[in-house]
Each structure stands twice: as structure tokens, then as C-alpha cells.
Backbone bond lengths (Angstrom), bond angles and torsions (degrees), N, CA, C in turn:
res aa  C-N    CA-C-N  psi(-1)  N-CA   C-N-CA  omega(-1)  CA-C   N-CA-C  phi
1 X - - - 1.451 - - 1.527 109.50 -
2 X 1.524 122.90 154.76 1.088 137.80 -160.30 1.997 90.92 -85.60
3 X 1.404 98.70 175.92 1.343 109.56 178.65 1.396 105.05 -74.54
4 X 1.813 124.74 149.92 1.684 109.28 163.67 1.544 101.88 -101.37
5 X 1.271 82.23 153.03 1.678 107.63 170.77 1.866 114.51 -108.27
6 X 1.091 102.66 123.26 1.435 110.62 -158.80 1.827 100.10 -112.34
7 X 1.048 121.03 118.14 1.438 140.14 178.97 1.340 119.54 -98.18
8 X 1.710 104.50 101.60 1.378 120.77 -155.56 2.478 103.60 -46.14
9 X 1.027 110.98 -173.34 1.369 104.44 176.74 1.585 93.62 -110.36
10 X 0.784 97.02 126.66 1.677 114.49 175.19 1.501 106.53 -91.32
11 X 1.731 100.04 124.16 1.206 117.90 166.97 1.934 121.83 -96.54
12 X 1.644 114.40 143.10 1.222 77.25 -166.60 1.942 101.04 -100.12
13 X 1.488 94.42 173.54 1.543 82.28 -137.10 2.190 79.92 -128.93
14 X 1.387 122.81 143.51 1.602 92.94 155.45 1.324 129.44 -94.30
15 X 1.074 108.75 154.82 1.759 119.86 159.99 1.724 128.72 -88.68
16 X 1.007 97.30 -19.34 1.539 117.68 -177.51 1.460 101.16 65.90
17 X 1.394 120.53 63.63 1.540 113.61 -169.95 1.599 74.59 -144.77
18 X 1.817 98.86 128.34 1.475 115.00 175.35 1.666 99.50 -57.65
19 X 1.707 99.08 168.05 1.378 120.61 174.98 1.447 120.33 -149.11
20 X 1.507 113.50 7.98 1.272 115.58 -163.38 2.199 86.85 -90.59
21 X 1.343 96.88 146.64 1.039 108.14 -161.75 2.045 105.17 -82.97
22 X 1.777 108.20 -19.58 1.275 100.68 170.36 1.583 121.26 -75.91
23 X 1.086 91.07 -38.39 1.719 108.95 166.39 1.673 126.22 -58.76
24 X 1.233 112.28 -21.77 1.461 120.52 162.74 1.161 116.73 -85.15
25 X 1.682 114.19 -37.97 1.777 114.36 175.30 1.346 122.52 -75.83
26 X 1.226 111.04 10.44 1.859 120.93 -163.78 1.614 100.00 -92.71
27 X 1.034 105.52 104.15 1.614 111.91 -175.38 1.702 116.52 -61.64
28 X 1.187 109.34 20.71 1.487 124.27 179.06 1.451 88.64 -116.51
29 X 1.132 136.43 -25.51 1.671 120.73 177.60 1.172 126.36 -42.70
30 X 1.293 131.41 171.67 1.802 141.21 -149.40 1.608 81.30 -126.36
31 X 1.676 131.91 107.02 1.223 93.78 168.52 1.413 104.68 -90.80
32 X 1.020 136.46 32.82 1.446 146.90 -172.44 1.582 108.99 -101.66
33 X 1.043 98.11 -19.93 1.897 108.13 172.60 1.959 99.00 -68.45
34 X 1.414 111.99 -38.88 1.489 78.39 -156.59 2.248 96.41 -98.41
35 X 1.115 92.23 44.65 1.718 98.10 167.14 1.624 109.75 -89.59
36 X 1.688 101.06 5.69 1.847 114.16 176.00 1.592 95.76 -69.11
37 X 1.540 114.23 -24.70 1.490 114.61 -152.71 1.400 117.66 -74.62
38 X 1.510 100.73 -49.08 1.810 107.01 175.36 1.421 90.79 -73.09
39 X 1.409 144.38 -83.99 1.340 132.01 -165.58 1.411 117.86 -20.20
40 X 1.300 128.65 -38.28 1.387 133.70 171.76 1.326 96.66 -55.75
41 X 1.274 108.67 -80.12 1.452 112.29 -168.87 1.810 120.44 -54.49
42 X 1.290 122.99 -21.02 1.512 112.24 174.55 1.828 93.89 -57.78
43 X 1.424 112.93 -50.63 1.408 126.82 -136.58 1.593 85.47 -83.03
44 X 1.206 150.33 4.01 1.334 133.91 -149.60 2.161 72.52 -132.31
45 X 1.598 120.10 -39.86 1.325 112.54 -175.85 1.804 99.26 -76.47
46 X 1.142 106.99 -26.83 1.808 99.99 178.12 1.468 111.36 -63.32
47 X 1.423 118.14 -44.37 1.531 128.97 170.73 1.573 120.11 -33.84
48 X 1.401 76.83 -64.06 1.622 94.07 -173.24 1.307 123.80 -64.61
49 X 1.007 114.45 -43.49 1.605 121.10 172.20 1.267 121.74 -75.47
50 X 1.237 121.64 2.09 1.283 149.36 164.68 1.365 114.05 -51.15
51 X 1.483 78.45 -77.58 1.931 118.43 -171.41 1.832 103.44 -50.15
């Protein structure tokens, strides 16, 4: 048998990065607001691999 790969349990966590879908289509939006999203996520893979 091959090696397993084990997929940590994901908690859900916020970013404070909108999601409402009128608010993303509003051509006045920041798309620079949702760069909260990967930063969450490096910092949530730094955690974890920590732990």
C-alpha cells in the first residue's frame, strides 16, 4: 500500500473578509480587502504545523 496522507481537521476560523456576493459585484469594491484571505490561511498553516 501507498503512503497515507492525513488532512489536518479544519476549524472554521474568521478572516474578516466580506462574502456577500452583492458586495463583491459592486464595482466600487476594494479588491484588495480580500488579501485578509490567504494571510488567514498562511497563518492558520503556520499554526498548525506548529501544534
Amino acid at each position: 500500500m501507498g503512503s497515507a496522507f492525513v488532512q489536518p481537521r479544519i476549524r472554521p476560523r474568521g478572516a474578516d473578509v466580506p462574502t456577500e456576493f452583492a458586495r463583491l459585484a459592486d464595482r466600487r469594491f476594494c479588491v484588495g480587502d480580500l488579501l485578509a484571505l490567504p494571510a488567514a490561511y498562511v497563518a492558520w498553516v503556520r499554526d498548525t504545523s506548529a501544534a
